[in-house]
ChimeraX commands (.cxc) that place a marker at each C-alpha (Angstrom):
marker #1 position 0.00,0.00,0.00 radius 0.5
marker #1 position 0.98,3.57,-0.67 radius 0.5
marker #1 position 1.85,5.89,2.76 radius 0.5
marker #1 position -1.10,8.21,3.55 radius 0.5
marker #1 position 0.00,11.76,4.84 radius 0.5
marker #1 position -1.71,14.20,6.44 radius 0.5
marker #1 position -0.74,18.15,4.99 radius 0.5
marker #1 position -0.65,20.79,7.71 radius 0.5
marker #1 position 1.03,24.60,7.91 radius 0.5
marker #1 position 4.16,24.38,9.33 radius 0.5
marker #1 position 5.46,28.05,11.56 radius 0.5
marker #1 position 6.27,29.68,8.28 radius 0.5
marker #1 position 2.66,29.21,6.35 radius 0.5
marker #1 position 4.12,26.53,3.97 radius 0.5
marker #1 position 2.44,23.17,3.75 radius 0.5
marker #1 position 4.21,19.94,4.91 radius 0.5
marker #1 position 3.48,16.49,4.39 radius 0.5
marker #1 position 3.28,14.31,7.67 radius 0.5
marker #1 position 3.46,10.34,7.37 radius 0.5
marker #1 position 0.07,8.75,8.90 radius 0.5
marker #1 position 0.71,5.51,10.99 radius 0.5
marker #1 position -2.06,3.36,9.07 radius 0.5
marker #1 position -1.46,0.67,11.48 radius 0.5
marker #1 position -2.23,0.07,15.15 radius 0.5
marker #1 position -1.07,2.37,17.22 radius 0.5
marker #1 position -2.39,5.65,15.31 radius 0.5
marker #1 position -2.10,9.31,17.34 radius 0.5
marker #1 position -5.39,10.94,16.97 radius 0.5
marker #1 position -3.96,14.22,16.23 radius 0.5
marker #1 position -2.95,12.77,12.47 radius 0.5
marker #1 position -6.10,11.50,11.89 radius 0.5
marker #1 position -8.23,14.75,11.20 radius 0.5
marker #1 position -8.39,14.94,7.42 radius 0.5
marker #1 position -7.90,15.55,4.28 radius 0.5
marker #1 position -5.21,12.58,3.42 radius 0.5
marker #1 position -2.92,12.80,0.67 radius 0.5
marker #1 position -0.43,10.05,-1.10 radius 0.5
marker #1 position 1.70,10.12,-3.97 radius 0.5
marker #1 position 1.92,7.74,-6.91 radius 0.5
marker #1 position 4.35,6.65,-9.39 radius 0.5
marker #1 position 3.80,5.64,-12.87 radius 0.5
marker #1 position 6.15,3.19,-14.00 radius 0.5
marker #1 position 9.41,4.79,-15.94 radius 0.5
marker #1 position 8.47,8.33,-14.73 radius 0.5
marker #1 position 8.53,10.93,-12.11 radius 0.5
marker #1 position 6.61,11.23,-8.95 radius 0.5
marker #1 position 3.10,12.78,-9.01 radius 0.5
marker #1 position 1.91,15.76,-7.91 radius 0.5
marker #1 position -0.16,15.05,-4.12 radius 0.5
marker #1 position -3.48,13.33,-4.42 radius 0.5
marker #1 position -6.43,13.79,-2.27 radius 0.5
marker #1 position -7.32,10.19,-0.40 radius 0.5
marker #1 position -10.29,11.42,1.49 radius 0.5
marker #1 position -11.12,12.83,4.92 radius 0.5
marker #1 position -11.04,10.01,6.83 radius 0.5
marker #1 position -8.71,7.51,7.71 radius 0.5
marker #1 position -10.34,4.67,6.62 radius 0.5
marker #1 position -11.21,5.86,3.36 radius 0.5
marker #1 position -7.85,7.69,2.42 radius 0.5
marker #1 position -6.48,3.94,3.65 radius 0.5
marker #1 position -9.05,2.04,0.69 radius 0.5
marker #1 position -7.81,4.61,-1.84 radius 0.5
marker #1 position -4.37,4.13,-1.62 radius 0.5
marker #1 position -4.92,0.77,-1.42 radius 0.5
marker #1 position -6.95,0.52,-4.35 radius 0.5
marker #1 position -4.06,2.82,-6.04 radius 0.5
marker #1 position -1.12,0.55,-4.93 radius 0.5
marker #1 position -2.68,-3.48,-6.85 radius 0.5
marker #1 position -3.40,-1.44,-9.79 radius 0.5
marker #1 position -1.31,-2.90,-12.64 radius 0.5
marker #1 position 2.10,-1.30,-13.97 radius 0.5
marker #1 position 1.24,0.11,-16.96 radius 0.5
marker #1 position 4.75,-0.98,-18.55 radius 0.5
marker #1 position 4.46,-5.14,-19.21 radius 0.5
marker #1 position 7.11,-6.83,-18.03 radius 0.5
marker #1 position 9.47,-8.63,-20.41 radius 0.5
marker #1 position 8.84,-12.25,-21.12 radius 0.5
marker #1 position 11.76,-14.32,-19.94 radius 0.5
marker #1 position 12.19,-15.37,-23.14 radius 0.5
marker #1 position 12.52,-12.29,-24.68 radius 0.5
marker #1 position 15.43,-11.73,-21.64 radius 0.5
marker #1 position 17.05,-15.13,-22.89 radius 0.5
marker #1 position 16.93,-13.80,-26.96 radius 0.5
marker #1 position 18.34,-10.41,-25.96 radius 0.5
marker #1 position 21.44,-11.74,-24.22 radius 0.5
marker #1 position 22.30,-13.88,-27.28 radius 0.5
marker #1 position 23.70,-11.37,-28.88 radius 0.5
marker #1 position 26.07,-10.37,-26.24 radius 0.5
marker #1 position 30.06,-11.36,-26.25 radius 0.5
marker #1 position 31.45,-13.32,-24.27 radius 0.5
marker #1 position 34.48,-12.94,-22.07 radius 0.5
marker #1 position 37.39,-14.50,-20.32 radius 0.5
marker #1 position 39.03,-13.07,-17.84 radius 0.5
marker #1 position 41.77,-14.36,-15.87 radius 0.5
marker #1 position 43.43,-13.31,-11.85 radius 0.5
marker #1 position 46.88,-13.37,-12.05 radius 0.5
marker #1 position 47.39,-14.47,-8.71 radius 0.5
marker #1 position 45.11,-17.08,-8.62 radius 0.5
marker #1 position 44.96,-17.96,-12.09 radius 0.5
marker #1 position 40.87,-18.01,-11.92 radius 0.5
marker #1 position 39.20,-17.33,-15.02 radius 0.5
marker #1 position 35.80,-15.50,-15.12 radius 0.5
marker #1 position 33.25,-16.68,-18.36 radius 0.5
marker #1 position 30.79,-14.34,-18.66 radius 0.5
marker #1 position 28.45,-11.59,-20.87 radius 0.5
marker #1 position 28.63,-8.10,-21.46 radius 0.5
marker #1 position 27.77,-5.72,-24.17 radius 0.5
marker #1 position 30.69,-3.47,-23.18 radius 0.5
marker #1 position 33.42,-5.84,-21.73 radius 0.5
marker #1 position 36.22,-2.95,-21.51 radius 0.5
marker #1 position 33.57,-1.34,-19.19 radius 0.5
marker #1 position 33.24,-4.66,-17.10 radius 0.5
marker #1 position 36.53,-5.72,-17.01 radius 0.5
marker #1 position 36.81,-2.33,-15.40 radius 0.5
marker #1 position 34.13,-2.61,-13.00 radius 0.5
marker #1 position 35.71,-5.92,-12.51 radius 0.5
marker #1 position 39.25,-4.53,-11.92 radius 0.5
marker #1 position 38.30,-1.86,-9.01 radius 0.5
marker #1 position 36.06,-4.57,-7.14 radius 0.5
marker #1 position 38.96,-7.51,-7.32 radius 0.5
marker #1 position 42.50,-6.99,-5.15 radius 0.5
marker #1 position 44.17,-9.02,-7.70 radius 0.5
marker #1 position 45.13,-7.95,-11.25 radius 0.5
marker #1 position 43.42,-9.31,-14.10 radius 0.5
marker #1 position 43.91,-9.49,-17.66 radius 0.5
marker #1 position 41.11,-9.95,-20.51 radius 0.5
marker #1 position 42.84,-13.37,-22.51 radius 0.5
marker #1 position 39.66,-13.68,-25.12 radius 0.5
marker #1 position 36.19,-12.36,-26.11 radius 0.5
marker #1 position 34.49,-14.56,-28.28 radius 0.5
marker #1 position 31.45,-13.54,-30.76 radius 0.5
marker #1 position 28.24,-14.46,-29.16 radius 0.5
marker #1 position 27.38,-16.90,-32.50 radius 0.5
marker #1 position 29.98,-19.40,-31.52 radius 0.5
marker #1 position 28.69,-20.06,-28.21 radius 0.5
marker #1 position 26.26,-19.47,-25.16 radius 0.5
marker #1 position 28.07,-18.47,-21.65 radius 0.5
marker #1 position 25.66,-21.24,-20.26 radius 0.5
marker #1 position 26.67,-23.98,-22.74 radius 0.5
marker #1 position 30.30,-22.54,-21.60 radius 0.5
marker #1 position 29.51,-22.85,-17.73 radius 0.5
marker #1 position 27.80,-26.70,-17.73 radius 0.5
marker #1 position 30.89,-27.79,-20.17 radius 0.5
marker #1 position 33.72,-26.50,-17.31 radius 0.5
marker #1 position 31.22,-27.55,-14.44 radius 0.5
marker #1 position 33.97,-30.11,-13.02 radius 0.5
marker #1 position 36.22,-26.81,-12.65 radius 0.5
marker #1 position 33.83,-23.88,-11.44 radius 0.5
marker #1 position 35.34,-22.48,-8.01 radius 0.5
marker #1 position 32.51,-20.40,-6.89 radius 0.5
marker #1 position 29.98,-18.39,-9.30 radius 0.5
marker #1 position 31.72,-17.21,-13.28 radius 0.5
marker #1 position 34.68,-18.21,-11.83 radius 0.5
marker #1 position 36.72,-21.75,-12.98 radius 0.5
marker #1 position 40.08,-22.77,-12.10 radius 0.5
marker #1 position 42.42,-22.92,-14.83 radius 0.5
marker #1 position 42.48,-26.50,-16.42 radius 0.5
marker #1 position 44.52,-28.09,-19.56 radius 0.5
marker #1 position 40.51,-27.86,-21.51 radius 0.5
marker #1 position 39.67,-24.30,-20.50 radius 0.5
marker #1 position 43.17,-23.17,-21.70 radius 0.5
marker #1 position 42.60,-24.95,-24.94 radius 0.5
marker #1 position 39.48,-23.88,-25.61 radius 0.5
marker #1 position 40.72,-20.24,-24.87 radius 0.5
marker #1 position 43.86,-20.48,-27.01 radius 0.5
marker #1 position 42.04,-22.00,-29.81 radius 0.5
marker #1 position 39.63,-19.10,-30.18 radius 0.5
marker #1 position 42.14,-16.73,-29.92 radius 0.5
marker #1 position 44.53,-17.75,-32.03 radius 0.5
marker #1 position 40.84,-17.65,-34.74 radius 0.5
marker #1 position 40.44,-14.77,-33.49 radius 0.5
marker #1 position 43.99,-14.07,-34.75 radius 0.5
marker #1 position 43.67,-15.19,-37.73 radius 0.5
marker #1 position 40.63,-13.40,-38.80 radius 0.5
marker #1 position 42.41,-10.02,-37.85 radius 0.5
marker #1 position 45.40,-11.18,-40.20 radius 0.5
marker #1 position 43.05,-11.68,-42.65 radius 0.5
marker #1 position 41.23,-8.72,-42.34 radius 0.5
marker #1 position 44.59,-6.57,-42.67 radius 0.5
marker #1 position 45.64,-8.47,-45.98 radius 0.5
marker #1 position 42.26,-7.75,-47.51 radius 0.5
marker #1 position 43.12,-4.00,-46.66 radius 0.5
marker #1 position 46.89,-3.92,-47.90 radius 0.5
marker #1 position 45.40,-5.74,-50.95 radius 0.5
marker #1 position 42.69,-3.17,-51.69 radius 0.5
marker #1 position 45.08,-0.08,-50.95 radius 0.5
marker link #1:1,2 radius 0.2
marker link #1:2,3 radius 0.2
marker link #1:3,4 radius 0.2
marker link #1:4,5 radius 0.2
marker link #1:5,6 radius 0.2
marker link #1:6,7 radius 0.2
marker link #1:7,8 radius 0.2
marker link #1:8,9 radius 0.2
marker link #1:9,10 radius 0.2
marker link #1:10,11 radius 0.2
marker link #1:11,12 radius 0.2
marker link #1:12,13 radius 0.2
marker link #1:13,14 radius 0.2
marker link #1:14,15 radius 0.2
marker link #1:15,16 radius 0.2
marker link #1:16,17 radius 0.2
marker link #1:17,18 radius 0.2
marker link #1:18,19 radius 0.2
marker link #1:19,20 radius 0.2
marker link #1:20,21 radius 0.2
marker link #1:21,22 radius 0.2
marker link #1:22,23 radius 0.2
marker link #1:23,24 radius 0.2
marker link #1:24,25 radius 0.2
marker link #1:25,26 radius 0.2
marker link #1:26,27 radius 0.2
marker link #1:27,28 radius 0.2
marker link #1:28,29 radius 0.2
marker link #1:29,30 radius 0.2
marker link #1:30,31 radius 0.2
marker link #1:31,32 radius 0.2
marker link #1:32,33 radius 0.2
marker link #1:33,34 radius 0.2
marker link #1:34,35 radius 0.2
marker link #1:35,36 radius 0.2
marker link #1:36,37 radius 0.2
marker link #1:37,38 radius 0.2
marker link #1:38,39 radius 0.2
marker link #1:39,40 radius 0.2
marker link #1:40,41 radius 0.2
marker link #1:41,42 radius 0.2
marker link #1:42,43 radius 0.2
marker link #1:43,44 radius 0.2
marker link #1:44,45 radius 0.2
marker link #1:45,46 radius 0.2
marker link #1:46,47 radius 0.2
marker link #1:47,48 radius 0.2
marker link #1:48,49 radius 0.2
marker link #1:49,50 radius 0.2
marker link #1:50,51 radius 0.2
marker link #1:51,52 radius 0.2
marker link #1:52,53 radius 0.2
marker link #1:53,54 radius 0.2
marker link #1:54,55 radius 0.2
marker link #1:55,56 radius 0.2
marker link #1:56,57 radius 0.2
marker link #1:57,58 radius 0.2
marker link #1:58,59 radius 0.2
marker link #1:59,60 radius 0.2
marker link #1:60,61 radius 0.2
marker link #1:61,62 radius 0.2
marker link #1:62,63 radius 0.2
marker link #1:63,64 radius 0.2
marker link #1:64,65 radius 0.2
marker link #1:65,66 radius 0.2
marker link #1:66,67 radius 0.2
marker link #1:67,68 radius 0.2
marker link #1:68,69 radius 0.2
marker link #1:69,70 radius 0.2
marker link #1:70,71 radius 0.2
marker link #1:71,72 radius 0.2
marker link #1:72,73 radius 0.2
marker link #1:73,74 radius 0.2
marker link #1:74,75 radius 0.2
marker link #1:75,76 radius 0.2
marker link #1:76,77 radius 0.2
marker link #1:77,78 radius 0.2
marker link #1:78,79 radius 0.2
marker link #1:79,80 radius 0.2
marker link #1:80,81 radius 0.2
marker link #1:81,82 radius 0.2
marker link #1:82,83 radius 0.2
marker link #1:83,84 radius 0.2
marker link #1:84,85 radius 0.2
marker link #1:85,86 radius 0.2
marker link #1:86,87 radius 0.2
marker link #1:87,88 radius 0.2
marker link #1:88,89 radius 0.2
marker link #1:89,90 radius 0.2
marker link #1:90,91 radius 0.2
marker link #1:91,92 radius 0.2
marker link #1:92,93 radius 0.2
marker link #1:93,94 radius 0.2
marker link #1:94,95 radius 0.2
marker link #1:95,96 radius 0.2
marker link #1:96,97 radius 0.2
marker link #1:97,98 radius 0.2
marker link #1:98,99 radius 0.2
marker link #1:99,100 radius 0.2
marker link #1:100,101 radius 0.2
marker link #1:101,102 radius 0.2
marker link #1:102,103 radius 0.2
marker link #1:103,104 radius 0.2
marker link #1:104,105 radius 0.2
marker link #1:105,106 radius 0.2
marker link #1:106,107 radius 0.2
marker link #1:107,108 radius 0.2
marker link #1:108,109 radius 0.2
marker link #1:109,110 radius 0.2
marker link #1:110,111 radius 0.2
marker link #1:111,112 radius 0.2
marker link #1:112,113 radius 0.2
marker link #1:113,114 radius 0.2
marker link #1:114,115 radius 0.2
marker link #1:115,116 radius 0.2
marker link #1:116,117 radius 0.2
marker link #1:117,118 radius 0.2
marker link #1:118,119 radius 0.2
marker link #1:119,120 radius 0.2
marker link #1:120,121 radius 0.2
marker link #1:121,122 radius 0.2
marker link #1:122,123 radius 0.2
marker link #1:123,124 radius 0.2
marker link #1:124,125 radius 0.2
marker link #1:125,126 radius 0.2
marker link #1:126,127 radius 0.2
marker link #1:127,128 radius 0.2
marker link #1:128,129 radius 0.2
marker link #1:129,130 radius 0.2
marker link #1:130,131 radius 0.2
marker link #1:131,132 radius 0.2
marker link #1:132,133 radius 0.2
marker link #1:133,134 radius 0.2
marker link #1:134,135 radius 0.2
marker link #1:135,136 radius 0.2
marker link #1:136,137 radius 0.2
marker link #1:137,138 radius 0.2
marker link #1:138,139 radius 0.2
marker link #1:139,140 radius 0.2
marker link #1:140,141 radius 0.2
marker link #1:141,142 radius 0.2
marker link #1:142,143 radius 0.2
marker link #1:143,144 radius 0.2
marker link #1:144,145 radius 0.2
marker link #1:145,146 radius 0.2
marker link #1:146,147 radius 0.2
marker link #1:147,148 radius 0.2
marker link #1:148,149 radius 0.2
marker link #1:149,150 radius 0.2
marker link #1:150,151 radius 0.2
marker link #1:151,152 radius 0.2
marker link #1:152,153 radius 0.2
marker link #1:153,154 radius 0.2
marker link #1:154,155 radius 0.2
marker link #1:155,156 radius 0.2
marker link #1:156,157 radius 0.2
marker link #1:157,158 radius 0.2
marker link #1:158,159 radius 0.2
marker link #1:159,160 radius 0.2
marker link #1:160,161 radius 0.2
marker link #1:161,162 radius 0.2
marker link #1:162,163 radius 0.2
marker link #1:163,164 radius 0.2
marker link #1:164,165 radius 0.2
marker link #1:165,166 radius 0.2
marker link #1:166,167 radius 0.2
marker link #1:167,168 radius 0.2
marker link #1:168,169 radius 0.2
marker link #1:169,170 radius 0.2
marker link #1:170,171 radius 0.2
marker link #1:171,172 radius 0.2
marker link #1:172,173 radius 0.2
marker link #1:173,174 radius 0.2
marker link #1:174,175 radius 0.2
marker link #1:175,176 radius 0.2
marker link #1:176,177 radius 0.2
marker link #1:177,178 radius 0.2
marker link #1:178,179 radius 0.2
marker link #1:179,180 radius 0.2
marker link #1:180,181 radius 0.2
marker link #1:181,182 radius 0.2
marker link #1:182,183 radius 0.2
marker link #1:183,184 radius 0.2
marker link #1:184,185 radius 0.2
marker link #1:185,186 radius 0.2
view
């Protein structure tokens, strides 16, 4: 439920807004009307006051009544979640100290590995991102299950390290490629 107030003139004239104790334990001073409330539409700003009523029990109903009624912004399907983090690469990034690597999605992995970096005493170091066609980070986590140390995070094994290298050194070789293709058209 939405708070109830009660709006009386403070020492200066100007009106303030008092919180109502709905509850048990209610003071009867706050219970002399008019009641106001506030409501807020989903994605926007506050609204202005609203009037609830003059009595408690009424201003209570409305704000009530105000609070189950339904967002007016659906909420996403799940699946429609799952789609739109297809399309999102996928990192590897490895503690130096510990040698952990981190698999996981962002759409702007400088910017995590960054948010990564100031939250994590050790260094780290980015050692792939791969396209998000190749792969899903889940299909990633359940085939290093036998290695995960706690959440995104695997210890380093001879099949991690493979699978990294490999893409990398594609990776590689599509960049290679990409710069002959230039040289060749200049």
């Amino acid at each position: 439920m939405n708070a109830v107030y009660v709006r009386k003139k403070n020492e200066l004239g100007k009106w303030r807004y008092q919180r109502v104790n709905t509850g048990r334990g209610r003071r009867s001073d706050m219970l002399q009307g008019p009641f106001f409330s506030r409501f807020k539409e989903a994605g926007s700003k506050w609204q202005s006051w609203v009037s609830l009523g003059n009595t408690i029990e009424e201003a209570v109903q409305v704000a009530d009544t105000f609070s189950k009624r339904p967002v007016s912004r659906p909420r996403k399907s799940m699946a429609y979640r799952r789609s739109s983090r297809s399309n999102v690469p996928i990192y590897f990034i490895q503690a130096t100290e510990s040698r952990r690597i981190k698999i996981g999605i962002a759409n702007d992995v400088d910017a995590r590995f960054r948010n990564l970096q100031t939250s994590c005493p050790e260094k780290l170091e980015i050692l792939a991102v791969l396209a998000p066609d190749l792969t899903s980070e889940k299909q990633l986590h359940e085939l290093f299950a036998s290695t995960r140390k706690i959440g995104e995070w695997f210890e380093p094994s001879a099949e991690l390290e493979t699978f990294i290298s490999g893409h990398r050194e594609k990776v590689m070789a599509d960049i290679r490629r990409l710069l002959e293709c230039e040289k060749a058209a200049a």
